[in-house]
DOMI-467861 format. One line per 2 residues: number of its first residue (from 1); their letters; for each residue z, y, x of N, C-alpha, C. Coordinates in pm, 1 decimal. Layout:
# DOMI-467861
NUM	a	Z:Y:X:Z:Y:X:Z:Y:X | ...
END
This chain:
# DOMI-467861
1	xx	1219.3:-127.9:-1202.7:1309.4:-89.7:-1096.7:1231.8:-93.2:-965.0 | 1206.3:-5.0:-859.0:1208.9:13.7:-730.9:1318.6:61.4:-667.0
3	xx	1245.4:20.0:-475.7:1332.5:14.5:-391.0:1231.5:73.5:-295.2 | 1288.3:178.2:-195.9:1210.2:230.7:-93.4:1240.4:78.7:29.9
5	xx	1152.9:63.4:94.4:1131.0:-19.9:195.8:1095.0:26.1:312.0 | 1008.4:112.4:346.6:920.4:169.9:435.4:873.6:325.6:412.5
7	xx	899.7:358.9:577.2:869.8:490.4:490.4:747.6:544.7:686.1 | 645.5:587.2:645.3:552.5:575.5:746.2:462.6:698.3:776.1
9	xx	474.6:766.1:876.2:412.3:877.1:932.2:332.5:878.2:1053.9 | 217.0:890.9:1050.4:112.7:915.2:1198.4:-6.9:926.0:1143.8
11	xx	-132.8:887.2:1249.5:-275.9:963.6:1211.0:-308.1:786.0:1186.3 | -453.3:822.1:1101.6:-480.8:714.0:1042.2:-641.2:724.2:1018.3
13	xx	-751.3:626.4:1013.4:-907.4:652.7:966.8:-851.5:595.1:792.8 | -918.6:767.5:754.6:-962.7:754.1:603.5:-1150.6:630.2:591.5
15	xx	-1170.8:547.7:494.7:-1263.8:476.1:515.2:-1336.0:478.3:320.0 | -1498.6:481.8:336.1:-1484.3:460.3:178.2:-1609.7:358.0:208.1
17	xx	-1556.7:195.3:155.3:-1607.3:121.8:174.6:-1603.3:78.4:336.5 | -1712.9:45.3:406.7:-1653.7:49.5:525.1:-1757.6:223.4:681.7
19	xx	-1788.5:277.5:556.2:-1773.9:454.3:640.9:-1645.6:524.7:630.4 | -1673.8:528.2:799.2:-1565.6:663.5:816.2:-1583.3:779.0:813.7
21	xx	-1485.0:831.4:699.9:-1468.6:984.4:617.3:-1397.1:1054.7:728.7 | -1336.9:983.3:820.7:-1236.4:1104.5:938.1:-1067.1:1059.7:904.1
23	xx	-1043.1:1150.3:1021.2:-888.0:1109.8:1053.2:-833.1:1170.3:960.3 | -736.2:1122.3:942.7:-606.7:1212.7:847.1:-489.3:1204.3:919.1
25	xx	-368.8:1254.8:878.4:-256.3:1235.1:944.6:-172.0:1211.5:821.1 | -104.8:1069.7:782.3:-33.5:1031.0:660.1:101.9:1023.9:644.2
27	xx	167.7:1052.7:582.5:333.6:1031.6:535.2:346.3:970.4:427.8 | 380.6:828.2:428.7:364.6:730.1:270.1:511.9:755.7:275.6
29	xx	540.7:669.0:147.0:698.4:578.4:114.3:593.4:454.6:36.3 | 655.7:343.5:63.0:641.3:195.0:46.8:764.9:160.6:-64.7
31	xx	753.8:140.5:-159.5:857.4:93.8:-266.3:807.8:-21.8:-289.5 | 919.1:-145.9:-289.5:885.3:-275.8:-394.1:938.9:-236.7:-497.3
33	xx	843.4:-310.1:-606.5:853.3:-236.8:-748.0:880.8:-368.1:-812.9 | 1003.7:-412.9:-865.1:1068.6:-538.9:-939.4:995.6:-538.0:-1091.3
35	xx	915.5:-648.7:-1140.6:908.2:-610.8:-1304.3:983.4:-708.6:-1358.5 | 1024.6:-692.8:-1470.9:1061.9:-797.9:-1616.9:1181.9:-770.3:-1587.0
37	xx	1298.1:-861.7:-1658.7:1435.9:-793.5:-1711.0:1544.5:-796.7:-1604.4 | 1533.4:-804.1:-1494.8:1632.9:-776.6:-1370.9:1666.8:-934.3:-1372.4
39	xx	1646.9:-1026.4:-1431.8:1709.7:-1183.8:-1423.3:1611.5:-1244.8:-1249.9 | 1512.7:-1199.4:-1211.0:1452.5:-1225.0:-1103.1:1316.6:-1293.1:-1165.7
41	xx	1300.7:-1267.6:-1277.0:1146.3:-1379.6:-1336.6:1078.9:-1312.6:-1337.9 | 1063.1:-1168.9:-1281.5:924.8:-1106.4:-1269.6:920.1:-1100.4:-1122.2
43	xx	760.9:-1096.3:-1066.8:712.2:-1086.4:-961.9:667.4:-949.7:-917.7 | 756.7:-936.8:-762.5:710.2:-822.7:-719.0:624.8:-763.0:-683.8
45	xx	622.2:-646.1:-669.7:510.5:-548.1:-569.6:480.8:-481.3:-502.4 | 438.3:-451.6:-436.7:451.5:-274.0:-340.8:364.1:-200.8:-376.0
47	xx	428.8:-77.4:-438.1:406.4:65.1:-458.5:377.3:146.6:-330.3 | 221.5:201.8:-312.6:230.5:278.4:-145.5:190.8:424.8:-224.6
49	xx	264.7:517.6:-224.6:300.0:664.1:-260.4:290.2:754.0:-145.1 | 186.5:911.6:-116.0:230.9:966.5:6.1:127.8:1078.6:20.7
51	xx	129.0:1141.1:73.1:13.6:1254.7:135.5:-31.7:1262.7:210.2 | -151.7:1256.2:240.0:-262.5:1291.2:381.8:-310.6:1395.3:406.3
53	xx	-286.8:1448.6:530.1:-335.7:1584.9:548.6:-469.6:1541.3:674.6 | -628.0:1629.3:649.4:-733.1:1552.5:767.0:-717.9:1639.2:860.4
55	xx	-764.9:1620.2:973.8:-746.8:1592.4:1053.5:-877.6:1671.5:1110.8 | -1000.5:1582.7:1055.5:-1137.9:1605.7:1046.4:-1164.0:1665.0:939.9
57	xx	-1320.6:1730.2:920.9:-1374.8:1797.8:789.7:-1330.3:1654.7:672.7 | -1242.8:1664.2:624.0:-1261.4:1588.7:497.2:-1236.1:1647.4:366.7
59	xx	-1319.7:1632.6:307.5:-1354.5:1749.1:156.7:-1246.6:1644.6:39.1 | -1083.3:1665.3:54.9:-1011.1:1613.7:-28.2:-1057.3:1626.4:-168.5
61	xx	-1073.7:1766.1:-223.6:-1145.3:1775.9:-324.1:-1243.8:1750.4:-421.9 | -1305.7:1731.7:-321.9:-1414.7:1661.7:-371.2:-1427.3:1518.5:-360.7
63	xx	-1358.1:1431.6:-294.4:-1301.4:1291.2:-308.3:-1229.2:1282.5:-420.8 | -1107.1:1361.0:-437.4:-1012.9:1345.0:-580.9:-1133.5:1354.1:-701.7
65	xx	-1193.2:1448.7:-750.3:-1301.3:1447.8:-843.6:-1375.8:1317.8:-830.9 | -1455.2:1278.8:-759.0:-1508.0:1123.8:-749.9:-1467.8:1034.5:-810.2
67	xx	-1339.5:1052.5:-817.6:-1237.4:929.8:-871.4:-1216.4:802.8:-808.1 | -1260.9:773.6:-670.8:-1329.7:636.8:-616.0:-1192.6:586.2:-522.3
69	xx	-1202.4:436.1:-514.3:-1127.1:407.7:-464.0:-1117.8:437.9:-294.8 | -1008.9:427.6:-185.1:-1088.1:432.0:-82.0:-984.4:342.8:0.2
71	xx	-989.9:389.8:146.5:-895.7:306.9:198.4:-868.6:395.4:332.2 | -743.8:326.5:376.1:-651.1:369.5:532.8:-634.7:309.4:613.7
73	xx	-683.1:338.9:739.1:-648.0:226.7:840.5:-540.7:290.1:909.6 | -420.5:221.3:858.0:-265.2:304.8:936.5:-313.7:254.7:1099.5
75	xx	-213.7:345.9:1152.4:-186.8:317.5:1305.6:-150.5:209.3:1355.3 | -110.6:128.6:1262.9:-45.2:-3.6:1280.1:-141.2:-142.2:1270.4
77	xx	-245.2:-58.8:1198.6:-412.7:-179.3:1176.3:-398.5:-217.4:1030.9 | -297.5:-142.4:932.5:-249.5:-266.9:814.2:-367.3:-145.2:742.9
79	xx	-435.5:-196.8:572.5:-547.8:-116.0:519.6:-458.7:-117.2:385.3 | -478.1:24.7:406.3:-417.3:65.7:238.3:-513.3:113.3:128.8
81	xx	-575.4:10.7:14.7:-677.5:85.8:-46.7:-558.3:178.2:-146.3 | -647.4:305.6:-205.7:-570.6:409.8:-211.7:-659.7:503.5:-318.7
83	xx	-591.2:573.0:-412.4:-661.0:671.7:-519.2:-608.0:807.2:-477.5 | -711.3:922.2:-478.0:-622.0:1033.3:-419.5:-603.7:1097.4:-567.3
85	xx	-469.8:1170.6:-575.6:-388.8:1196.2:-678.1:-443.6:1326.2:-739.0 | -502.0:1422.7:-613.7:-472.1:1544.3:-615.1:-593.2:1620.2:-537.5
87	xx	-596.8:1719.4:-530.9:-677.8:1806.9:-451.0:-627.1:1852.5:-314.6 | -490.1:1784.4:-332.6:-404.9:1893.8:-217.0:-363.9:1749.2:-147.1
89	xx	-426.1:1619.5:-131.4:-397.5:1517.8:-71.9:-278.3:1435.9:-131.8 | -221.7:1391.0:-261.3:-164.0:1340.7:-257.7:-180.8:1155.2:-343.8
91	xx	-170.7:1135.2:-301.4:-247.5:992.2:-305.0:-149.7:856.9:-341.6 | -214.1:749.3:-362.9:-114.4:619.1:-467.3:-195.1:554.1:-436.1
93	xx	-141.7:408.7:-400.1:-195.3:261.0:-392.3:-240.2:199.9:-503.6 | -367.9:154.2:-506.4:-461.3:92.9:-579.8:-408.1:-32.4:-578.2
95	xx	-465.4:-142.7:-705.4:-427.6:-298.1:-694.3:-430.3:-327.6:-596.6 | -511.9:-331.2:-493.3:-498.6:-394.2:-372.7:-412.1:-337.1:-268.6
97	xx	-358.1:-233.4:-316.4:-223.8:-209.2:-230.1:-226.8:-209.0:-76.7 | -136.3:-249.5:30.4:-104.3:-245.7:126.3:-161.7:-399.8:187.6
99	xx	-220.3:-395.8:282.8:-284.3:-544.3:335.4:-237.2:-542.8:481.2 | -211.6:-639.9:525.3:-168.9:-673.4:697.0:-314.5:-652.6:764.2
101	x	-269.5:-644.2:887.9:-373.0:-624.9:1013.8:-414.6:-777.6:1056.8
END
């Protein structure tokens, strides 16, 4: 079971490792994602789901093929490591998910 929580739009540094690939401009949704049988004994998570469009030359394409993990520095300072889904920018939170500033 999920729940939308957050839902987040503005420009952001795409990062792989700690180089910057260039700006993007992002639109997530943030879901906590409940596991085990609805009794409350599983521990939650956040799901970060969304599309980036750059900003700068960034070769989406050829990032999605890579397969590599990368990361986001939202507008807000919080780092989203992140797998891109697609060729056309659409992208999903890695284990390490959503991190504070």
């Amino acid at each position: 079971m999920q729940r939308l929580i957050e839902q987040l739009a503005d420009n952001g540094e795409m990062l792989d490792g700690r180089a910057r690939l260039g700006r993007v401009h992002y639109h997530l949704s943030v879901y906590h994602q409940f596991s085990g049988t609805g009794d409350g004994s599983g521990s939650p998570t956040l799901t970060v789901e969304g599309q980036i469009t750059p900003l700068d030359a960034v070769d989406l394409a050829a990032l999605h093929r890579q397969r590599t993990e990368l990361a986001l520095r939202l507008a807000d300072g919080r780092l989203l490591s992140f797998s891109i889904v697609n060729a056309e920018g659409r992208i999903r939170s890695t284990g390490r998910g959503l991190q504070a500033a």
